[in-house]
N, C-alpha and C positions, 0 to 999 in steps of 0.2 A: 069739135074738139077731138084730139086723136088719144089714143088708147095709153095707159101706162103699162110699161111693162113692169116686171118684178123678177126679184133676187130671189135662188134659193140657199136658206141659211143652211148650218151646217147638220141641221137637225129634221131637214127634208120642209119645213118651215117656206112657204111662199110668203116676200113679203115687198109691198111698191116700193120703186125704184125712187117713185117720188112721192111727199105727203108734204103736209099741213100743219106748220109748226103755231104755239100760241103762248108760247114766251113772250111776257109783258103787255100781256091781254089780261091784266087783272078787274077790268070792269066786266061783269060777271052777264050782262046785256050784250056788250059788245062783241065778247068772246063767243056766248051762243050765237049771234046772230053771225060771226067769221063765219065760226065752223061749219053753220048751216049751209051758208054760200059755196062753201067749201064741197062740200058734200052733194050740193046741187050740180056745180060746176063738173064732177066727176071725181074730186080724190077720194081714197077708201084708205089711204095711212094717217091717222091724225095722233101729235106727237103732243105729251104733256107732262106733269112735273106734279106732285103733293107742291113742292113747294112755290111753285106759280101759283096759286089760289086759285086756281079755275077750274078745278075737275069734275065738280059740280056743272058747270054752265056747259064743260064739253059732253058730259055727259046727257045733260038735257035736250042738246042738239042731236045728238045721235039718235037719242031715244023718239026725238019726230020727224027725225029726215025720211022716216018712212023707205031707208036701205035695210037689207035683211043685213045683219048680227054678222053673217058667216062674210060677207064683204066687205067687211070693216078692219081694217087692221090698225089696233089702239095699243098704242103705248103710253107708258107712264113710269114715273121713278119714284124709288127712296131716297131721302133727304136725310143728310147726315141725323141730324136729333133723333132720327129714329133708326138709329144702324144698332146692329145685334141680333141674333138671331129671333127674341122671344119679341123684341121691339119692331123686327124690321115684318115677321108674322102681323103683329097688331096692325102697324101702317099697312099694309096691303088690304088687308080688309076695310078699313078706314076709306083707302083710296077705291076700293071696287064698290063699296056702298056710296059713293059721292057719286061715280063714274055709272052707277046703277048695273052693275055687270055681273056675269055670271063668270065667266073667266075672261082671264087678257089674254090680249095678243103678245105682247112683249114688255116686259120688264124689265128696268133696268137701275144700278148703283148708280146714283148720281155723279157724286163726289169718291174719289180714294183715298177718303177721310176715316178714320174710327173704328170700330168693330168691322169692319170689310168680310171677314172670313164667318164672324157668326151672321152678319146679313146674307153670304152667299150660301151657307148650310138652311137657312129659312128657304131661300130663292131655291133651292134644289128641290127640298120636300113639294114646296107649292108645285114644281115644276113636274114631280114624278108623279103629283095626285091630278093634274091635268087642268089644273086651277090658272095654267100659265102655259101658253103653248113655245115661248122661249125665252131666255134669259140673258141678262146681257152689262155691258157698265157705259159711263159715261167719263170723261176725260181723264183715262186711265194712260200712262205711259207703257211705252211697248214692253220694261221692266217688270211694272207691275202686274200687268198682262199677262207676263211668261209666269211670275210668280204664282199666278193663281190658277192657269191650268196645272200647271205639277203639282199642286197640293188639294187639289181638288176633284173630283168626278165628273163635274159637265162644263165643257168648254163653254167661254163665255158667245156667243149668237154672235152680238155686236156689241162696234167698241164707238158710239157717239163723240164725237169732238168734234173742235173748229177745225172747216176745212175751205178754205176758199181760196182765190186767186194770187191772195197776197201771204198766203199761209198753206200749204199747196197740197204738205204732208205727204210728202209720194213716199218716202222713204218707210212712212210708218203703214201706209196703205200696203207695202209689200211684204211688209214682217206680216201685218194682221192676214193678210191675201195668203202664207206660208202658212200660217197657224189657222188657217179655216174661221176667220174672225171676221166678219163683214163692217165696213167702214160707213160709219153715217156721218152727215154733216151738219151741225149745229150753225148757226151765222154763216148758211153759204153764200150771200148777197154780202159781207166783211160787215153785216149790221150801218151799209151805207157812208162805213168811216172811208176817210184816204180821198174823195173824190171819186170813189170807183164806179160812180156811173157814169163822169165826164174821164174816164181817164181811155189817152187816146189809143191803144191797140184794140181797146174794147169796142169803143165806139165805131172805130175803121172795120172790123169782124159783123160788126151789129148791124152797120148798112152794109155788107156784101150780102147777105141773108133777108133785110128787111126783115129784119127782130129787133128788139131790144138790147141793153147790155145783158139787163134782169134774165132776159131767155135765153141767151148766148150762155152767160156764168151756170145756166140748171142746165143748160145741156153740157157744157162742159164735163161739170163734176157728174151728171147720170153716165156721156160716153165713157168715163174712167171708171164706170161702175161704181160710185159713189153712190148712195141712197141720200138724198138733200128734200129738206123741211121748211121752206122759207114760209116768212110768217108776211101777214099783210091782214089789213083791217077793211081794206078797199076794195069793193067788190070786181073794179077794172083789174086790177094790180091781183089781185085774187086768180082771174081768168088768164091773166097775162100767163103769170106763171105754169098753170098748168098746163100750156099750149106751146111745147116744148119737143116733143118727140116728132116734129113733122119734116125735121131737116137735119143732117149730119153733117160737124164741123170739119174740114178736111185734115189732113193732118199737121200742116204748114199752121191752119188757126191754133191747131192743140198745141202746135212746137212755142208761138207766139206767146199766147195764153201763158205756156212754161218760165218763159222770160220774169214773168212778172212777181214772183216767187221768192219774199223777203225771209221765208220761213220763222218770222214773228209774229208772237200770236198775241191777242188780247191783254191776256196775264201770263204771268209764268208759275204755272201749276205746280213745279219743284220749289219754288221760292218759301224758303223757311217760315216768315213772317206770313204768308197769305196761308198755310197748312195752318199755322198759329189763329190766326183769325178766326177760318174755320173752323178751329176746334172751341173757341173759347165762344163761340156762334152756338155750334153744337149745345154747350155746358148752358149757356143762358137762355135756353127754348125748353 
């Protein structure tokens, strides 16, 4: 298996290029035994959520993979119901006691839903007592991005969203790339919608290399300097993935690749009614 490389964040922070996502791994067996594989296989980024319910199981994997602490780069988020400064302090703990940790690697707002600014006044303190080696949000718009470094003291590390072949985000990857913001990707595989492993540019790239689509799309988004976290329960599909660095796409694939680039995503994060949802989520937890 060949080596990952890694990003450095803005905060001198080294962190892999590629990791180990466990979004909708809520069987609490299942998910330990991923990440274990995970772990075996070679990756040392493993991505999680309070609000996935597994930080418990990822953490129990970690704690027997028998890798030392310092080669582990573990992230995790706050979930709206606990946004606020004194709230989003108590989740942290919450999630470092499940996760069995002394401090994280990265932390991040989930949602840019709710108390946002007393969650990031929490995230700073933790951040300046060493409790958190960086800090960061999850499917923020490059607005509210800009708005939160000017009213704030620590640039956000990274900015987690959907980025994949069919949602390309270049344009946001170069404001965050100006603003010293590193770009991660959530569903870099499109979560398997569209066809996109029979879909044909991929496939015609995928036999010029004798790889996969799956390993074409993670080398894609790592060549754009993209940090990608695809998640998989299958210990082949597991391995597949991280065997990704041992060929570079030329640039004709990357131009190709560019083509396919509908710039619609999942959901649309500005949509009034889904902020609403959110919040009335928020209110009932």
């Amino acid at each position: 298996m060949s080596a990952i490389p890694s990003v450095t964040l803005n905060n001198g922070v080294a962190m892999p290029l590629l990791g180990f996502g466990v979004f909708q791994i809520p069987d609490a067996e299942a998910c330990e035994r991923s990440v274990s594989e995970a772990l075996r296989v070679g990756y040392r980024l493993i991505d999680t959520a309070a609000s996935y319910g597994n930080e418990a199981a990822v953490g129990n994997a970690i704690k027997q993979a028998g890798v030392a602490r310092a080669e582990v780069f573990i992230t995790t988020k706050l979930w709206i119901q606990d946004a606020g400064e004194e709230r989003a302090k108590a989740a942290f703990e919450r999630s470092m006691q499940r996760l069995q940790l002394e401090y994280l690697d990265l932390y991040l707002i989930h949602q840019p839903v709710g108390d946002v600014y007393g969650s990031w006044r929490a995230m700073e303190q933790l951040y300046r007592e060493g409790r958190i080696r960086a800090i960061g949000v999850s499917n923020f718009q490059p607005d509210r991005i800009m708005d939160l470094i000017l009213h704030n003291q620590v640039v956000p590390a990274v900015n987690q969203i959907e980025c994949h072949p069919f949602n390309q985000q270049i344009e946001t990857q170069q404001f965050l790339l100006d603003n010293k913001v590193q770009i991660e990707s959530w569903g870099p595989l499109a979560r398997g919608q569209d066809n996109i492993f029979e879909n044909e540019v991929l496939r015609s790239i995928a036999g010029t290399y004798q790889k996969t689509v799956a390993q074409v799309i993670l080398r894609w988004l790592t060549q754009r300097g993209v940090v990608a976290i695809p998640k998989s329960v299958r210990p082949e599909r597991i391995a597949e993935n991280f065997n990704v660095f041992d060929f570079d796409l030329r640039p004709e694939d990357m131009e190709a690749i560019g083509t396919l680039d509908t710039k619609a995503g999942f959901v649309d994060r500005r949509d009034p009614a889904r902020v609403k949802w959110l919040s009335e989520l928020r209110r009932s937890t």
